[in-house]
N, C-alpha and C positions, 0 to 999 in steps of 0.2 A: 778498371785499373789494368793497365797493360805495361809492356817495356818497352823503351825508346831504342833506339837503334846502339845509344851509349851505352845501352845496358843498366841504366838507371828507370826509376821505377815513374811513371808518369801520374801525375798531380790530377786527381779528378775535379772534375768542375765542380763548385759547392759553394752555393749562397751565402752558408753559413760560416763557413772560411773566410769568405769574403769580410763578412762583419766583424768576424773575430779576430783575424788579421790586422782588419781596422782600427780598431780599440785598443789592440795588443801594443802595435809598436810606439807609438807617443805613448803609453800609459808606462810603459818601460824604461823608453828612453827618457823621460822626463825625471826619473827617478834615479838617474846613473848616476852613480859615485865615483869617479875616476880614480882616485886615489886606493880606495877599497878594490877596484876591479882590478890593479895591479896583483893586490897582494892573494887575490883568490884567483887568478891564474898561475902565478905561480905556486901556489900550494899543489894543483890541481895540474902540476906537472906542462905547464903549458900546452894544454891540449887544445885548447878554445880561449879564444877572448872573451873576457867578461863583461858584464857592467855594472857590475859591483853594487849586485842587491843584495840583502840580505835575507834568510830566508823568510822570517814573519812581513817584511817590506814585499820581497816578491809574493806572497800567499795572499796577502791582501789589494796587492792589485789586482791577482789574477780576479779574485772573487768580483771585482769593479767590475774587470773586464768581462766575463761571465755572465752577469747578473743580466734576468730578462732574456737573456739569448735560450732559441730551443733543441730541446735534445737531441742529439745528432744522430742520425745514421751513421753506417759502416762509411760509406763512400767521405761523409762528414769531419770523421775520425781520421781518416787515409789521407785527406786535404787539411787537415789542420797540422796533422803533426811531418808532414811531406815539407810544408811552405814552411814551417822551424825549424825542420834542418836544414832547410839551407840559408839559414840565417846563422851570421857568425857566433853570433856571442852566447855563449853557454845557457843564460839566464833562459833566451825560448826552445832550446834543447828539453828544459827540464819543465817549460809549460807544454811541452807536446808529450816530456812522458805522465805528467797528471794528468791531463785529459782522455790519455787513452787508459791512465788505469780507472779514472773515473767511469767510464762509457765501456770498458770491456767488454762488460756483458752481454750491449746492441749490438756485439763485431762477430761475424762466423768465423771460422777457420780460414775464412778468403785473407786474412789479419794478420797472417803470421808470416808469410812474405815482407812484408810491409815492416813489422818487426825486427826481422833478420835485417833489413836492411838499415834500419838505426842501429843497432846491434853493431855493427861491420860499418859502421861509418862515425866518426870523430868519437871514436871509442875509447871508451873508460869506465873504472866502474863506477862512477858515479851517476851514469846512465842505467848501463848495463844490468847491473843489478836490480834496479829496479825495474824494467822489463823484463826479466828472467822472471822474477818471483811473482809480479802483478799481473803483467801483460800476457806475455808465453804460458805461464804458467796459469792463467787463468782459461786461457784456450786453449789448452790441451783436457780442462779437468771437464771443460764443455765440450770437447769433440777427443776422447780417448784414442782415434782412429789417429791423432796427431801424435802417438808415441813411436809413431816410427819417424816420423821428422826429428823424433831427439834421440835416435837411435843413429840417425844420420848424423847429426849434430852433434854429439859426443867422438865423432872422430873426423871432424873437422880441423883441418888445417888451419883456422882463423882459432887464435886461441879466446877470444870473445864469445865466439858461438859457442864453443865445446864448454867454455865457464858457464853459457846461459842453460846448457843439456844441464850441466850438475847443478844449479840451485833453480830450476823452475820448480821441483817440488817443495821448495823449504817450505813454505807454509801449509804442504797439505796434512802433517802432522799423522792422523789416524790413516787417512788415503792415503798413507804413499806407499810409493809399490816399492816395496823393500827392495828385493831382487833386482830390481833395475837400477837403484839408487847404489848399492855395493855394487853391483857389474860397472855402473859408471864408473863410481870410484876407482876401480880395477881399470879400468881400463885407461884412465890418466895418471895412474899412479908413478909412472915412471918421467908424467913430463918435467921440464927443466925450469918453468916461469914460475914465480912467486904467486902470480894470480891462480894460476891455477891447480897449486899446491894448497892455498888457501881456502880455494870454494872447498875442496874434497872434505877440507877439515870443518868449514864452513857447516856444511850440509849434513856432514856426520852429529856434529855436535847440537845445531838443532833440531834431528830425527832423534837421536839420543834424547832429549825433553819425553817425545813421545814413547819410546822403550830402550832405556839405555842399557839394558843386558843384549838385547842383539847389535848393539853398535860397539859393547866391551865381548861378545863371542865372534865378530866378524873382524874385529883388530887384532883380537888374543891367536886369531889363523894367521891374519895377513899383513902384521904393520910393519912384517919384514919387506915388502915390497912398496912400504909409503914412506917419502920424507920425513924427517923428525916433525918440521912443522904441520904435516897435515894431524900425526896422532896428536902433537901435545894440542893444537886447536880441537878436535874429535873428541879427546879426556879432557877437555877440559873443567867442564862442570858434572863431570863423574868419576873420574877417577882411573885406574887403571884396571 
């Protein structure tokens, strides 16, 4: 996988792309709702056009599509979900982030480029988030040596990346490194977007599940320098 001279990230050759590609788009488009696909872009702030699947409809095609196909390599996974983003409509945005949460595990650290760049490209959090938590966040807890990429990434100018630094830990629950998860927080505490006033609160309040006396002694120091909404999200299923 290289970069194009655009600076976009170049589509690896992949047979099984190939196939899956194949199966994907009639099994989708055949299933379009034109009517529905209005009203789920505009919910979804007109970020993408849709095709107005719905979710049990699209999980059951994918599983069509899928079915008998074999397990992907890295290069696999980079080609599957490359050729759905540049597909318009939302519905294969969200079959490239299930396959790559699926397949995580066959992806090295070479993955997170690749990432970044869904991340930062027709961005929302109805992607995003779930590459932060699944994808990123699965590849960081298999190559640790990637915490400085979210070290880098938490003071990113794309405020999509610096959202995926604060919730790639949400699910590590016992694993997460505390210290780096309040240093994050800390250090976005003062930006000005709603998204990412929200992860802070986000991430506090599901490490909070795991020990909600250091997420009520690190707010009881500091929630003078957080939004109202990040503490009341952060307190919320604990208290003050």
């Amino acid at each position: 996988m290289g970069v194009t001279g655009t600076g976009t990230l170049e589509v690896p050759s992949s047979a099984l792309a190939d196939t899956v590609l194949a199966r994907l788009l009639p099994a989708y488009a055949e299933a379009a709702d034109p009517e529905r696909a209005v009203a789920m872009r505009a919910y979804m702030k007109d970020v993408a056009p849709f095709l107005g699947l719905t979710t049990p409809v699209r999980r059951a095609l994918t599983r069509t599509v899928l079915q008998g196909t074999a397990r992907p390599a890295e290069a696999d996974c980079v080609a599957v979900a490359l050729r759905c983003w540049e597909l318009p409509e939302r519905e294969y945005h969200y079959f490239a982030v299930d396959y790559l949460r699926r397949h995580v595990a066959r992806c090295s650290s070479g993955l997170l480029p690749v990432a970044r760049h869904l991340i930062a490209t027709v961005s929302w959090w109805d992607t995003v988030d779930l590459l932060a938590a699944h994808v990123v966040g699965g590849l960081v807890t298999a190559d640790p040596k990637l915490t400085a990429d979210m070290d880098a990434w938490i003071a990113d100018d794309d405020m999509w990346v610096a959202r995926t630094a604060l919730l790639h830990q949400l699910r590590y629950k016992e694993r997460t490194d505390t210290d780096r998860l309040f240093a994050y927080c800390l250090r976005q505490s003062g930006h000005p977007d709603f998204f990412i006033r929200k992860a802070i609160g986000w991430c506090l309040r599901e490490y909070a599940k795991t020990d909600p006396e250091a997420v009520r002694e690190f707010l009881a120091r500091e929630r003078g320098r957080f939004a109202p909404l990040s503490v009341r999200e952060a307190l919320k299923n604990i208290g003050a």
